[in-house]
mmCIF file of the N, C-alpha and C atoms, coordinates in Angstrom:
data_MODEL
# 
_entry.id   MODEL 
# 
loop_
_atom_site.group_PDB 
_atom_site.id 
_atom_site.type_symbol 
_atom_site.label_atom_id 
_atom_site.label_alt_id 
_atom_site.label_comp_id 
_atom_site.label_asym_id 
_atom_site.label_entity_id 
_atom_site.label_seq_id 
_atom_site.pdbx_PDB_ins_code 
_atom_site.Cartn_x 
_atom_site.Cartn_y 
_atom_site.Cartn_z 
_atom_site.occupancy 
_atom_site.B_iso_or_equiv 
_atom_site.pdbx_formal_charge 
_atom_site.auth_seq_id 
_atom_site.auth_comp_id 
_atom_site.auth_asym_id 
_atom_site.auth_atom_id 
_atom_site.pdbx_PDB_model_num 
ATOM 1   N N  . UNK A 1 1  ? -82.700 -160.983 -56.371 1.00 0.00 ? 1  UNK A N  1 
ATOM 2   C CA . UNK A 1 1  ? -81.781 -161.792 -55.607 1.00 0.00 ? 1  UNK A CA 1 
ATOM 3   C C  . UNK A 1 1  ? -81.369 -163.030 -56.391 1.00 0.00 ? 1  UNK A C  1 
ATOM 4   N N  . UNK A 1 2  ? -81.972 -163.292 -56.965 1.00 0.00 ? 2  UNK A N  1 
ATOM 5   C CA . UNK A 1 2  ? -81.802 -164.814 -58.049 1.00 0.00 ? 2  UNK A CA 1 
ATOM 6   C C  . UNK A 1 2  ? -80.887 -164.750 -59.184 1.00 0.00 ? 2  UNK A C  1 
ATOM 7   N N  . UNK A 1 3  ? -80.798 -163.200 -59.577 1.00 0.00 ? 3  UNK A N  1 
ATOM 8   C CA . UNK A 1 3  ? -79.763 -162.672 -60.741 1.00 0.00 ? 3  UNK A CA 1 
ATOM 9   C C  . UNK A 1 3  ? -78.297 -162.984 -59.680 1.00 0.00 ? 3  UNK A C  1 
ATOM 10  N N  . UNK A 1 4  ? -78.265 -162.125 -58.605 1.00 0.00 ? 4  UNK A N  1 
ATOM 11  C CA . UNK A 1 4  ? -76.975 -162.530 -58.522 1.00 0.00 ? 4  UNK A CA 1 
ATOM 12  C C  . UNK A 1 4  ? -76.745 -163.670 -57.845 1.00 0.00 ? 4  UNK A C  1 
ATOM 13  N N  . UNK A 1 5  ? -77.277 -164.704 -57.449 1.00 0.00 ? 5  UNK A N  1 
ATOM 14  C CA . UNK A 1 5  ? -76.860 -166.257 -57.224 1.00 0.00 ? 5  UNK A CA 1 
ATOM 15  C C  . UNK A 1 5  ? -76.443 -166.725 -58.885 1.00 0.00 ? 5  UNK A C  1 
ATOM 16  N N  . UNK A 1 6  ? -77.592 -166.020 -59.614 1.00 0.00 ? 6  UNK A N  1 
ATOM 17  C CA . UNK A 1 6  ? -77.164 -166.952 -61.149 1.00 0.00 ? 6  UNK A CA 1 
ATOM 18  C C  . UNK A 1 6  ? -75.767 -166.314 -61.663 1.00 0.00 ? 6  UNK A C  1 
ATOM 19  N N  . UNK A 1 7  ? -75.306 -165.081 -60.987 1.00 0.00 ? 7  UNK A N  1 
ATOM 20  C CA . UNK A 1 7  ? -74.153 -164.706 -61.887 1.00 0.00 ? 7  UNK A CA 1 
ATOM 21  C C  . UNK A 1 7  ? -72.890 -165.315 -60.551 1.00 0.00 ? 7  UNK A C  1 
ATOM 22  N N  . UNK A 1 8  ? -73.047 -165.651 -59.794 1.00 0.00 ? 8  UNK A N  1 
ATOM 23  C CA . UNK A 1 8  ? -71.926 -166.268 -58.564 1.00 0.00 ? 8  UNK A CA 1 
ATOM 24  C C  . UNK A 1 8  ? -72.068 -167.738 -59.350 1.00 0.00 ? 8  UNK A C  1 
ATOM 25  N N  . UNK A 1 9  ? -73.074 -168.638 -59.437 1.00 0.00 ? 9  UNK A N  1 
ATOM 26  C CA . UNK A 1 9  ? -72.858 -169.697 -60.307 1.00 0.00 ? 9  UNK A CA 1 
ATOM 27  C C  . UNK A 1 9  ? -71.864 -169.842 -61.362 1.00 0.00 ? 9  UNK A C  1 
ATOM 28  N N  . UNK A 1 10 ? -72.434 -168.546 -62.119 1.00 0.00 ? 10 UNK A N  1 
ATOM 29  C CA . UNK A 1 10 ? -71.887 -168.566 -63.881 1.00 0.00 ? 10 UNK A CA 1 
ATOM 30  C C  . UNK A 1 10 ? -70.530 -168.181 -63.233 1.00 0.00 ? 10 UNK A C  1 
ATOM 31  N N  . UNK A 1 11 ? -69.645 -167.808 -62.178 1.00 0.00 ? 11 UNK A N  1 
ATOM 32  C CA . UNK A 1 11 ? -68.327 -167.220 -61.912 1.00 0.00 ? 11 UNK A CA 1 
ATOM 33  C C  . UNK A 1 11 ? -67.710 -168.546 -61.396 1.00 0.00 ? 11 UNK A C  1 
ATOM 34  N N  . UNK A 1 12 ? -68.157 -169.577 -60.641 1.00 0.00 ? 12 UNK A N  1 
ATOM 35  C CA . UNK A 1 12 ? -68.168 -170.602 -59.995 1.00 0.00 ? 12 UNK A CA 1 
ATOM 36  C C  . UNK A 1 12 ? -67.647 -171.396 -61.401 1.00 0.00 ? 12 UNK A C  1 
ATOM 37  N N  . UNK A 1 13 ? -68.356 -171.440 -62.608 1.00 0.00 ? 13 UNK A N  1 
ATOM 38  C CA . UNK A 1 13 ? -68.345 -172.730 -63.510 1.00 0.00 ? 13 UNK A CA 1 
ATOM 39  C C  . UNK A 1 13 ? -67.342 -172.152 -64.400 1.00 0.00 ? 13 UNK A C  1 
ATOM 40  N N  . UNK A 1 14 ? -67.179 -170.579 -64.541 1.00 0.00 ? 14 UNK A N  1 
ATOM 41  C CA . UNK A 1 14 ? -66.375 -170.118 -65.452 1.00 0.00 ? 14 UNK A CA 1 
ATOM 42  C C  . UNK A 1 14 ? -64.975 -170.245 -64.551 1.00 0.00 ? 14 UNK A C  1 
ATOM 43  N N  . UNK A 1 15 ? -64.370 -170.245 -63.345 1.00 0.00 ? 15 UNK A N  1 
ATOM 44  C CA . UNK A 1 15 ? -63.248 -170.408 -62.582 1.00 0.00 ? 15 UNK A CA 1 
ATOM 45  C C  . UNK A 1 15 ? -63.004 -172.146 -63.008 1.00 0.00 ? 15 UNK A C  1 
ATOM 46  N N  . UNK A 1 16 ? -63.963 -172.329 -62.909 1.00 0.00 ? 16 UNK A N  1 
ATOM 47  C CA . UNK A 1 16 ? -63.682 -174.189 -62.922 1.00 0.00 ? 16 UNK A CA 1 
ATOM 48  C C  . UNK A 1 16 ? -63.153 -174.503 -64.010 1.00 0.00 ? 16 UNK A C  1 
ATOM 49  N N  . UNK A 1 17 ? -63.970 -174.024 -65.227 1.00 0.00 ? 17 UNK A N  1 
ATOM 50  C CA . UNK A 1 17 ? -63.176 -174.139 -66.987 1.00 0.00 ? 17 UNK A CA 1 
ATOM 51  C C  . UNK A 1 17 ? -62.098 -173.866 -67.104 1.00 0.00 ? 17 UNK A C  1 
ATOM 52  N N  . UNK A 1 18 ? -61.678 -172.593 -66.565 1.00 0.00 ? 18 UNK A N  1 
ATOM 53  C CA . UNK A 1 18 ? -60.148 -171.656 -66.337 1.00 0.00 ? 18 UNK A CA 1 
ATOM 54  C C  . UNK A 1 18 ? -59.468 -173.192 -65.764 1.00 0.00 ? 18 UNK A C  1 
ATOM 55  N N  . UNK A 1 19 ? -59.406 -172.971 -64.461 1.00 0.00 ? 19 UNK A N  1 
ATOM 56  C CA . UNK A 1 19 ? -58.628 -174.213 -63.182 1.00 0.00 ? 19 UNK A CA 1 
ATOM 57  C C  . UNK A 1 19 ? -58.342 -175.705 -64.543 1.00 0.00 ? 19 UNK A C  1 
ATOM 58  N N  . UNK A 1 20 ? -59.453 -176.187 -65.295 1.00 0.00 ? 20 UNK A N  1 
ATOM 59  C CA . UNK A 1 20 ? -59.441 -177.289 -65.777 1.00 0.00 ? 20 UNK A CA 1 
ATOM 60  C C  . UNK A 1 20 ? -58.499 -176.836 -67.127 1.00 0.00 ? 20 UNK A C  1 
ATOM 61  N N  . UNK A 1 21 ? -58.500 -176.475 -67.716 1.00 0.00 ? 21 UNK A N  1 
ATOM 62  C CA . UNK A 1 21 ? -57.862 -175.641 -68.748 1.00 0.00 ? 21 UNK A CA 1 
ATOM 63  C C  . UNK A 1 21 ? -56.466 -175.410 -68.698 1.00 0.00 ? 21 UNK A C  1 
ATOM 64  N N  . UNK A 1 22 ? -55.960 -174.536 -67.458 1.00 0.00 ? 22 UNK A N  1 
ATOM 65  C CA . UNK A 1 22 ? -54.718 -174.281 -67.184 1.00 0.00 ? 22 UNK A CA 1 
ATOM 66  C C  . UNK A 1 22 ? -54.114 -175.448 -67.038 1.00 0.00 ? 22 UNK A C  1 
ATOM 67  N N  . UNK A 1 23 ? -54.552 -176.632 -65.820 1.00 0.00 ? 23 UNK A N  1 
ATOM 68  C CA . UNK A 1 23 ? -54.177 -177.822 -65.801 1.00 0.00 ? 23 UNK A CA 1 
ATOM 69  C C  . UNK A 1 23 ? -53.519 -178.428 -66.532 1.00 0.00 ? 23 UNK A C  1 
ATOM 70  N N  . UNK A 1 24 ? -54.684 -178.495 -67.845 1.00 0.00 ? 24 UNK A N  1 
ATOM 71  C CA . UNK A 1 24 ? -54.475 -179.258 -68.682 1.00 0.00 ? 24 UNK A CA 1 
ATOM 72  C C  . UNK A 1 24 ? -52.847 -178.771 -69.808 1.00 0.00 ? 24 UNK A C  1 
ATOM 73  N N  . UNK A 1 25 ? -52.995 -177.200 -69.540 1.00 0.00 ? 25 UNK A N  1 
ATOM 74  C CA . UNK A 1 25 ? -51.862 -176.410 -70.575 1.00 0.00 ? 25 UNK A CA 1 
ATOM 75  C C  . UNK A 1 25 ? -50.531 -176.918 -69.735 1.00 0.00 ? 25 UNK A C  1 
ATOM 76  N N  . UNK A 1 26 ? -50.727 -177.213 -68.075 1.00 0.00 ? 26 UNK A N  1 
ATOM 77  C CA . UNK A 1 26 ? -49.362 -177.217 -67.149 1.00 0.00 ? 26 UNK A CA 1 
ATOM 78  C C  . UNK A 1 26 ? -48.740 -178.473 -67.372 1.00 0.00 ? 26 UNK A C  1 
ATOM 79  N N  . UNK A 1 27 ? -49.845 -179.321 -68.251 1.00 0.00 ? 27 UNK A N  1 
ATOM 80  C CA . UNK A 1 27 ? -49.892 -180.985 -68.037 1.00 0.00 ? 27 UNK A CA 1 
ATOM 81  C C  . UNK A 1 27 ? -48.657 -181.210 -69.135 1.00 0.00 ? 27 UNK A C  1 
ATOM 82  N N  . UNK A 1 28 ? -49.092 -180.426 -70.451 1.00 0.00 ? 28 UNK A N  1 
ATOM 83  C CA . UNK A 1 28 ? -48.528 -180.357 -72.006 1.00 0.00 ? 28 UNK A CA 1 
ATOM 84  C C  . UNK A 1 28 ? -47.525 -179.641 -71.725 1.00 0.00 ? 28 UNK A C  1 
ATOM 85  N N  . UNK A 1 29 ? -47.451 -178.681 -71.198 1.00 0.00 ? 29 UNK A N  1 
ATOM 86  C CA . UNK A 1 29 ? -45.409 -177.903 -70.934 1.00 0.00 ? 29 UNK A CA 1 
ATOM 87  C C  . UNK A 1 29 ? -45.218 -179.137 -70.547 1.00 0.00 ? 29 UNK A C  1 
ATOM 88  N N  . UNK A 1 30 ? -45.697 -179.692 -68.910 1.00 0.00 ? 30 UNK A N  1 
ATOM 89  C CA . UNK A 1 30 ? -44.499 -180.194 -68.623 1.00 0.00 ? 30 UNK A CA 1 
ATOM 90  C C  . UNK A 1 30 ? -44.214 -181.534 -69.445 1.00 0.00 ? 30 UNK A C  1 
ATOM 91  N N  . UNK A 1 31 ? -44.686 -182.069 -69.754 1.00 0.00 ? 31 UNK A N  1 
ATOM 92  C CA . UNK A 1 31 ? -44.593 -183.776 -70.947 1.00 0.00 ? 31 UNK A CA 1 
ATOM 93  C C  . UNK A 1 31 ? -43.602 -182.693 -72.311 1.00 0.00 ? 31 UNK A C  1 
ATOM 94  N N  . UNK A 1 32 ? -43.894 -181.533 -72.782 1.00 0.00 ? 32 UNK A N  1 
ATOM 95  C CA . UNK A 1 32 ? -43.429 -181.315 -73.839 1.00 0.00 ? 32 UNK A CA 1 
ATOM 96  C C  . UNK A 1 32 ? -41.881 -180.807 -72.691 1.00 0.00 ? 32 UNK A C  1 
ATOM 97  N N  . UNK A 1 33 ? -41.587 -180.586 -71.714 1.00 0.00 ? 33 UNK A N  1 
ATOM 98  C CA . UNK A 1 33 ? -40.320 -180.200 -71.160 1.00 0.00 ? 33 UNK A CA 1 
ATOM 99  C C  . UNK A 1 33 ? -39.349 -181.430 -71.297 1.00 0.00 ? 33 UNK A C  1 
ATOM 100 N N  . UNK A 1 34 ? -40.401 -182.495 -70.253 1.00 0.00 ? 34 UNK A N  1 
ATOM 101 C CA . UNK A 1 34 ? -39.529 -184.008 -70.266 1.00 0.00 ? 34 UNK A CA 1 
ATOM 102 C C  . UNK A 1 34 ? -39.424 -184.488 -71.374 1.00 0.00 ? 34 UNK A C  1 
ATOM 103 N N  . UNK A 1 35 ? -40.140 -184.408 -72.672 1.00 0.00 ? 35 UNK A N  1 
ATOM 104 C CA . UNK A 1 35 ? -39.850 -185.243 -73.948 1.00 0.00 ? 35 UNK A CA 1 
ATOM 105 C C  . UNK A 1 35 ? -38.524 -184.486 -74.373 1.00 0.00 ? 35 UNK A C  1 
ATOM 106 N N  . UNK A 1 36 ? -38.513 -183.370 -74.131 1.00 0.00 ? 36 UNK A N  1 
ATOM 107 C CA . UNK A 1 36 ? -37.070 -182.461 -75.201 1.00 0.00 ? 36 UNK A CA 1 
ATOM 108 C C  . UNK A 1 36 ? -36.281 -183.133 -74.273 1.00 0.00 ? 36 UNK A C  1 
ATOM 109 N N  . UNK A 1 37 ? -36.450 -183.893 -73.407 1.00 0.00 ? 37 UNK A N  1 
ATOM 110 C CA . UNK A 1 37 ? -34.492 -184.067 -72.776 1.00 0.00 ? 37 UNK A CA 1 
ATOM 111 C C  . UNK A 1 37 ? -34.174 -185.117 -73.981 1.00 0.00 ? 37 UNK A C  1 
ATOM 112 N N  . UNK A 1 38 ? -32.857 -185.277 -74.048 1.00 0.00 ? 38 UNK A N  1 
ATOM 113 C CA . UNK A 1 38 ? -32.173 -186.266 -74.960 1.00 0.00 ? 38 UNK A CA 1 
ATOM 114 C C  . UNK A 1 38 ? -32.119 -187.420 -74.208 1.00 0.00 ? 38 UNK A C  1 
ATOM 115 N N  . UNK A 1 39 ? -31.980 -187.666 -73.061 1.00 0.00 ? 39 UNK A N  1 
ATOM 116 C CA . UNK A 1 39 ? -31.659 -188.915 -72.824 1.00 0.00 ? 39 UNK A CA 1 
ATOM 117 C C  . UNK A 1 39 ? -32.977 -189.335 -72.539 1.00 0.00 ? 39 UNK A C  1 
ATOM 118 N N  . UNK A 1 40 ? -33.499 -188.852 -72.426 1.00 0.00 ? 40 UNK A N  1 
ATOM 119 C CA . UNK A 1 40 ? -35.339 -189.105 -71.733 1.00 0.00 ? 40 UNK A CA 1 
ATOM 120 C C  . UNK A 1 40 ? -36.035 -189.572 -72.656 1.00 0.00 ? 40 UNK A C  1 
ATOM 121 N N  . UNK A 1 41 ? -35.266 -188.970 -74.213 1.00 0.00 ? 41 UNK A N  1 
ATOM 122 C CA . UNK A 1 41 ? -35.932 -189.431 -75.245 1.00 0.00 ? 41 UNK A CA 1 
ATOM 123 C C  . UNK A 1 41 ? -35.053 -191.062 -75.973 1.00 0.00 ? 41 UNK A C  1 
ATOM 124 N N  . UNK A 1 42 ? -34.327 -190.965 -75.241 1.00 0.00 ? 42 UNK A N  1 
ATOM 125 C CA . UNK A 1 42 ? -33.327 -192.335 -75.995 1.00 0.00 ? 42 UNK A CA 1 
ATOM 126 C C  . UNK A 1 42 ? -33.371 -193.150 -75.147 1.00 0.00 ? 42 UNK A C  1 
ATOM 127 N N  . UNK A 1 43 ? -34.237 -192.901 -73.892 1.00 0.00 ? 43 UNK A N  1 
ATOM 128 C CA . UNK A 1 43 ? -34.896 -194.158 -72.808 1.00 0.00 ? 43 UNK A CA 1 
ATOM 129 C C  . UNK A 1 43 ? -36.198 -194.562 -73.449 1.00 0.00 ? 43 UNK A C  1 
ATOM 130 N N  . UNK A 1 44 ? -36.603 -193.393 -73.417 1.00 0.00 ? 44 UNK A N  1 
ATOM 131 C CA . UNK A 1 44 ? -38.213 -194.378 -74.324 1.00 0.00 ? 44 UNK A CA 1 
ATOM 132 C C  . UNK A 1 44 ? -38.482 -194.603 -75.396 1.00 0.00 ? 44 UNK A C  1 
ATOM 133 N N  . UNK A 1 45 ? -37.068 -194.514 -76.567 1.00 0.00 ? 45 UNK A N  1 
ATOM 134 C CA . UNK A 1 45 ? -37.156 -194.963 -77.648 1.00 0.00 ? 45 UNK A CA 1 
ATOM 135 C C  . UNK A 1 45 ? -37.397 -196.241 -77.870 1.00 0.00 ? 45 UNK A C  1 
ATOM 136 N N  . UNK A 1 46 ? -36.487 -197.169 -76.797 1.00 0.00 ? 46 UNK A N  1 
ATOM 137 C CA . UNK A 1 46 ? -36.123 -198.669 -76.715 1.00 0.00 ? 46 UNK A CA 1 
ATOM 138 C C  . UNK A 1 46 ? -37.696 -199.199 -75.912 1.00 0.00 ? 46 UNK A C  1 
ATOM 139 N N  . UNK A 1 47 ? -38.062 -198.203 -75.761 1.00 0.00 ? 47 UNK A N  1 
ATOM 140 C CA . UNK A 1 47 ? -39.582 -199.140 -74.657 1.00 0.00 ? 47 UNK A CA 1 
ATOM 141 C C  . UNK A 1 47 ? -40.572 -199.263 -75.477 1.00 0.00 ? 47 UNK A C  1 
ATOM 142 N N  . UNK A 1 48 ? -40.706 -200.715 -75.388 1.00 0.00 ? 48 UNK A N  1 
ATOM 143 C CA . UNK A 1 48 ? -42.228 -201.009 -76.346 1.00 0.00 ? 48 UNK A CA 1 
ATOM 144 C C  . UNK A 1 48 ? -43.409 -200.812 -75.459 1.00 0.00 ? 48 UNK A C  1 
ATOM 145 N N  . UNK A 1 49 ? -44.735 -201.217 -75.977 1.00 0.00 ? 49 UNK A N  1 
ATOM 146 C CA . UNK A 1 49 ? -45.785 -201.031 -75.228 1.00 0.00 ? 49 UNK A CA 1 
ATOM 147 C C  . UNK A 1 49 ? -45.677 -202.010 -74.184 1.00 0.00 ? 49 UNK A C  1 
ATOM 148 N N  . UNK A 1 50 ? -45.729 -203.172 -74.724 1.00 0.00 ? 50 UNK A N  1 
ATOM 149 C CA . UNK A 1 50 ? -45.841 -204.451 -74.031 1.00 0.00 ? 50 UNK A CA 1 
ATOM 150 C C  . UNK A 1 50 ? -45.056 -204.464 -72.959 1.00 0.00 ? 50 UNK A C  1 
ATOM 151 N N  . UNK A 1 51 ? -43.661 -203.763 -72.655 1.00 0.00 ? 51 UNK A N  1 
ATOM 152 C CA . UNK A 1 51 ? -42.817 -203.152 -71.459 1.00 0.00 ? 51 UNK A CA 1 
ATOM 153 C C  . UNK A 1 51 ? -43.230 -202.587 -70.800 1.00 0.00 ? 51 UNK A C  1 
ATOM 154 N N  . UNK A 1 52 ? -43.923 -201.673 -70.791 1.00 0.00 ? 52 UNK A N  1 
ATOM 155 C CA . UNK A 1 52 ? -44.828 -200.556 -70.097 1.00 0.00 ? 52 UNK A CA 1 
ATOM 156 C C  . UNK A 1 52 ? -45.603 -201.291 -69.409 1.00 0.00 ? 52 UNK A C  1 
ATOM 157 N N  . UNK A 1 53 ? -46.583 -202.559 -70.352 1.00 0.00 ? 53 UNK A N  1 
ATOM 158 C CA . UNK A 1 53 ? -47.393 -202.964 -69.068 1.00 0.00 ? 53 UNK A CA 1 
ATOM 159 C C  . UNK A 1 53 ? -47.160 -203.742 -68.382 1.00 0.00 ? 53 UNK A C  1 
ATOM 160 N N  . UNK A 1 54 ? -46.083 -204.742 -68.393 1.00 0.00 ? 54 UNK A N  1 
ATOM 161 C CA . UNK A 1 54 ? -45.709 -205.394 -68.138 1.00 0.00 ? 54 UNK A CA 1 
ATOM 162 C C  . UNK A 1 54 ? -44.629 -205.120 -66.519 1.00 0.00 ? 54 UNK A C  1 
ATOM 163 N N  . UNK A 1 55 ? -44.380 -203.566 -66.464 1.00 0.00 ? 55 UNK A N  1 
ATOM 164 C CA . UNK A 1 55 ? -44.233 -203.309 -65.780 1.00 0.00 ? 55 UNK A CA 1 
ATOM 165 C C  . UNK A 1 55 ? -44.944 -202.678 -64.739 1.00 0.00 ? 55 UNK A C  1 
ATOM 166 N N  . UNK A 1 56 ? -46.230 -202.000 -65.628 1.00 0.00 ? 56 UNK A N  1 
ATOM 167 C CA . UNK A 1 56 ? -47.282 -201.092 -64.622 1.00 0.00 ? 56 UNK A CA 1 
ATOM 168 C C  . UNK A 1 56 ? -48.469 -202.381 -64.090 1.00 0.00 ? 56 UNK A C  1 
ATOM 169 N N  . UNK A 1 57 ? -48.008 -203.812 -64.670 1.00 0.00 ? 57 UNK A N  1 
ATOM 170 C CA . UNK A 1 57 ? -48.541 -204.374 -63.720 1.00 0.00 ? 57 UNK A CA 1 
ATOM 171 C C  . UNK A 1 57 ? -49.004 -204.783 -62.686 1.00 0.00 ? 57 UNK A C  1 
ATOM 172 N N  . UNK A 1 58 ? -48.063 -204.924 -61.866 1.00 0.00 ? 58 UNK A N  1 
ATOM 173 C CA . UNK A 1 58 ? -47.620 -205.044 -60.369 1.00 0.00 ? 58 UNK A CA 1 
ATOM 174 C C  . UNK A 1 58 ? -48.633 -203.787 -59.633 1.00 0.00 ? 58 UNK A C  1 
ATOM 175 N N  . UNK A 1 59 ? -48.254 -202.831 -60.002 1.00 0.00 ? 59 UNK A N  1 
ATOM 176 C CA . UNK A 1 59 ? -48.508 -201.571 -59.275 1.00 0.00 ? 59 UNK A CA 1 
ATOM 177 C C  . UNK A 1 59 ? -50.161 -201.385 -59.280 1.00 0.00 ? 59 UNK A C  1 
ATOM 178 N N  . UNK A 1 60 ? -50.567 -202.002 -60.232 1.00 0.00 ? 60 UNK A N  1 
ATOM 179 C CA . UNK A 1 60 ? -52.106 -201.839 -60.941 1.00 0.00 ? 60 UNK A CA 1 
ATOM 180 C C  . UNK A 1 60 ? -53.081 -202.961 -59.712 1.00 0.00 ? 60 UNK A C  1 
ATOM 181 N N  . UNK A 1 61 ? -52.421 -203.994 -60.190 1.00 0.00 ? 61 UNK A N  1 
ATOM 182 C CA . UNK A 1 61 ? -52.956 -204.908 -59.157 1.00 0.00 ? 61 UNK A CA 1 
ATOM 183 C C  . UNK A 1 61 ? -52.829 -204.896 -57.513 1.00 0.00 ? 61 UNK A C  1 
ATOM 184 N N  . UNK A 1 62 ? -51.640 -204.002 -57.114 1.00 0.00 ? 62 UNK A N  1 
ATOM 185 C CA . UNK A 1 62 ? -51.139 -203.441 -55.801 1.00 0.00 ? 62 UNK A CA 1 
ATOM 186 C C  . UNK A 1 62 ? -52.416 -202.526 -55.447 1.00 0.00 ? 62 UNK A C  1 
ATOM 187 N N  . UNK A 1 63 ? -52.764 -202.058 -56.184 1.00 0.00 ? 63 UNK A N  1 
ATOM 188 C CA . UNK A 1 63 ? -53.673 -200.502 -56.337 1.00 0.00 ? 63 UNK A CA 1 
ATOM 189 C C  . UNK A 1 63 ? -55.371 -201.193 -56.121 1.00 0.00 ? 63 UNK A C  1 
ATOM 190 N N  . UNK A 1 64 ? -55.755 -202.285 -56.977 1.00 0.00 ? 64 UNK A N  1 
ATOM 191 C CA . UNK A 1 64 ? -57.025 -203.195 -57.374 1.00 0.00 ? 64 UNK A CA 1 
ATOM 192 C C  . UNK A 1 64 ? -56.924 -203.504 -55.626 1.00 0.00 ? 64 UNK A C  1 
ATOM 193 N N  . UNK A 1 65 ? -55.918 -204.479 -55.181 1.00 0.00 ? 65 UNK A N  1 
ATOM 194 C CA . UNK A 1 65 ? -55.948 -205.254 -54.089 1.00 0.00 ? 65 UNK A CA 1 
ATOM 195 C C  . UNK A 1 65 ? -56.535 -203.563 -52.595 1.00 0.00 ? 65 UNK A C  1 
ATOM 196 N N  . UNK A 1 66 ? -56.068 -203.036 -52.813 1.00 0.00 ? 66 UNK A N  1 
ATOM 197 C CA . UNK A 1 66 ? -56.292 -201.596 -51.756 1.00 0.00 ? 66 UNK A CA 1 
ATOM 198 C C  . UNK A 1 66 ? -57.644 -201.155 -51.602 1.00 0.00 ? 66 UNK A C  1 
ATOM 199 N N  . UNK A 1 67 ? -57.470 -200.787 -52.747 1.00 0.00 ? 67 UNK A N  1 
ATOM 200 C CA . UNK A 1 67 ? -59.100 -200.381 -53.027 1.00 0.00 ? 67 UNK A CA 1 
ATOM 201 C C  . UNK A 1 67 ? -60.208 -201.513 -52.779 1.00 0.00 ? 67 UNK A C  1 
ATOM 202 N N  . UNK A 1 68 ? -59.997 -202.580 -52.798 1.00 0.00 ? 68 UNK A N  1 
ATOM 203 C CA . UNK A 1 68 ? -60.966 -203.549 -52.254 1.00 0.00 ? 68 UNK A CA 1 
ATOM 204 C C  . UNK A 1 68 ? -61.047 -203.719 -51.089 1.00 0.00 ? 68 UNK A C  1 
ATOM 205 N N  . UNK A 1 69 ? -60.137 -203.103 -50.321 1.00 0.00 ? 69 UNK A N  1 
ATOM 206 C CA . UNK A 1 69 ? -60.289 -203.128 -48.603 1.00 0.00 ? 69 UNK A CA 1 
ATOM 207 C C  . UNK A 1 69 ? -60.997 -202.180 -48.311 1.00 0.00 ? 69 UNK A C  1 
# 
């Protein structure tokens, strides 16, 4: 009885690798889909870093303030 709990485990952790895996492949199409647009790419040519945070500021600290309630 212990063999097949250990092989429902090993199916359990091997689905999870798969699930985490695919994710990760759905993550890279889609960033490699949005980078090929042209204009998508001639918007974030002009964006420095310091823009980025400067904007994901707000939202960060919006997010800090929530979570402390």
């Amino acid at each position: 009885m212990s063999t097949i709990a250990s092989i429902r485990d090993a199916d359990v952790s091997d689905r999870d690798t798969l699930m985490f895996f695919g994710g990760l492949a759905c993550m890279v199409l889609g960033a490699g889909l949005v980078l090929s647009n042209r204009s998508i790419r001639r918007y974030l040519g002009d964006v420095s870093p310091g823009e980025l945070l400067e904007t994901a500021m707000p939202d960060v600290q919006r997010y800090m303030k929530l979570r402390a309630m």
